[in-house]
N, C-alpha and C positions, 0 to 999 in steps of 0.2 A: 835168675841165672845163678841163685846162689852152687846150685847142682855142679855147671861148670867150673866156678871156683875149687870147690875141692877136689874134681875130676885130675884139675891138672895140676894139683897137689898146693894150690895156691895157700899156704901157710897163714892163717892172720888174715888173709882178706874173708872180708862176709858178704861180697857182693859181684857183679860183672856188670857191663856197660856193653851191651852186644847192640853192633847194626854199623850203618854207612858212617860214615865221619861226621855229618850234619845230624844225624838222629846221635850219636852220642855227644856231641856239640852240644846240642840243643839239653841232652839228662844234666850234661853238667853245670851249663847255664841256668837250670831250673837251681842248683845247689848254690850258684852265685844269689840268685836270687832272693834265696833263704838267710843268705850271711856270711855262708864257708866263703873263704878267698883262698883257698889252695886243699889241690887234688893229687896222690899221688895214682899213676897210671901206668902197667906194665900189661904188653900182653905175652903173647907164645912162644915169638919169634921176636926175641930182640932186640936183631939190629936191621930187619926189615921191618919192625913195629916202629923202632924209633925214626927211623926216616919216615915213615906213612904221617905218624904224630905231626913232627916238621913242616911237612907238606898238605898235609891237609886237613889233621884235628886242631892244632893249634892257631893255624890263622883263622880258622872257620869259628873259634870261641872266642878270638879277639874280636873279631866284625862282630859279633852275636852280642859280649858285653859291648863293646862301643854304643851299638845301637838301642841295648839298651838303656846305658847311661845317659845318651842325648834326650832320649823318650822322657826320662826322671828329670833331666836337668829344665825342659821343656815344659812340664809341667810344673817345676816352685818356682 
């Protein structure tokens, strides 16, 4: 989706995260996974993005990491 990044002049970013809240959920929790502990995340419409975020990206990556720190803590 790099395409859409520069489309809408996204300066600096080299990447997008497109889809439902759970499917981008789930891309960023794949980067938890890897190590990163922090994302910065802007989209189009920024103060309808950032209520969306609020409501529904951000709890959905808390349950997501929770669940899977109990999975880790579960198995040592």
């Amino acid at each position: 989706w790099v395409p859409i990044a520069a489309a809408s002049g996204g300066s600096g970013n080299s990447t997008a995260l497109v889809g439902t809240p759970d499917q981008v959920a789930e891309a960023i929790v794949r980067y938890y996974d890897l190590g990163v502990r922090g994302v910065l995340i802007r989209g189009f419409d920024p103060l309808h993005d950032t209520v969306a975020y609020g409501r529904e990206l951000i709890p959905a990556i808390r349950t997501m990491v929770a669940e899977r720190d109990a999975s880790q803590r579960a198995l040592a």
